[in-house]
C-alpha positions in Angstrom: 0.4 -103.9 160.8 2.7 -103.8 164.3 0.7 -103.5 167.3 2.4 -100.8 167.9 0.4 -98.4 165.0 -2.9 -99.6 166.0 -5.1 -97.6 167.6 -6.1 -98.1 171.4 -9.3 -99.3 172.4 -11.6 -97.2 174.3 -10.7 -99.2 177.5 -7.2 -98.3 177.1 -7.3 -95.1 176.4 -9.5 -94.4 179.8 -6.8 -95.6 181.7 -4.1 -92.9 180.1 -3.2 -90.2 182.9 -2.3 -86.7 181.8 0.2 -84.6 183.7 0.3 -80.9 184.4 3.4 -80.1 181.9 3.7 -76.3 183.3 5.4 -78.0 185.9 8.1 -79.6 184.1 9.0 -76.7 181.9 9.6 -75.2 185.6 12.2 -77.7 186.4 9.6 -80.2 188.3 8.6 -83.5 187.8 5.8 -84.0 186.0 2.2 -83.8 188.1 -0.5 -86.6 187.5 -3.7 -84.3 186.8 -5.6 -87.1 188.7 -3.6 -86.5 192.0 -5.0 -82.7 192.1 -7.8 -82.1 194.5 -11.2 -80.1 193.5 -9.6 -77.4 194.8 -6.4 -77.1 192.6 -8.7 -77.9 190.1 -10.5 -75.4 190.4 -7.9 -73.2 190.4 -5.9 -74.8 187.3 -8.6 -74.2 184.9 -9.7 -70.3 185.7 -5.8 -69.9 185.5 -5.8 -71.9 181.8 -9.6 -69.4 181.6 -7.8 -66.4 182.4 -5.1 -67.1 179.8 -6.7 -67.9 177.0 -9.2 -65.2 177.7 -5.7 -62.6 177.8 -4.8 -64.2 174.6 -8.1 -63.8 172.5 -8.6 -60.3 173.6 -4.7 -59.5 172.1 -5.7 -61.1 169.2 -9.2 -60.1 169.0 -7.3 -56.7 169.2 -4.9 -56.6 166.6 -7.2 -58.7 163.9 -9.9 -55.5 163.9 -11.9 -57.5 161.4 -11.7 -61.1 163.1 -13.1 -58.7 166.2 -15.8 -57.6 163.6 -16.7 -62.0 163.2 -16.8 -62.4 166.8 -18.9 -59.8 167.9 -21.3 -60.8 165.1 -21.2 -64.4 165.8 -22.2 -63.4 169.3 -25.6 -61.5 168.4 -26.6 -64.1 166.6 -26.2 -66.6 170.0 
């Protein structure tokens, strides 16, 4: 098997960095996620929270009986 197909080790795959890809669907370079402060952070994921709570509650909305499974699913937390 190529080197190439294996999978990384543990080690290696700690040292990936992951990039903020809203910006480069805006035209910018691509932003290392490790290079934002707490701050931006902070902000980054209740924006991504705020989104995905918009999108489950237009789902949640149109699927009346997935609505049903969730709200269930809920009591019994």
């Amino acid at each position: 098997m190529d080197s190439r197909n294996q999978r990384q080790s543990p080690k290696r795959k700690s040292q990936q960095i992951c990039f903020l890809a809203e910006n480069t669907a805006q035209g910018a370079a691509p932003i290392p996620l490790t290079s934002l402060t707490e701050k931006e952070r902070r902000e980054l994921a209740g924006e991504i929270s705020g989104r995905i709570d918009g999108w489950l509650k237009e789902y949640l909305g149109q699927n009346p009986d997935k609505q049903k499974q969730a709200a269930q699913y809920l009591k019994r937390e």
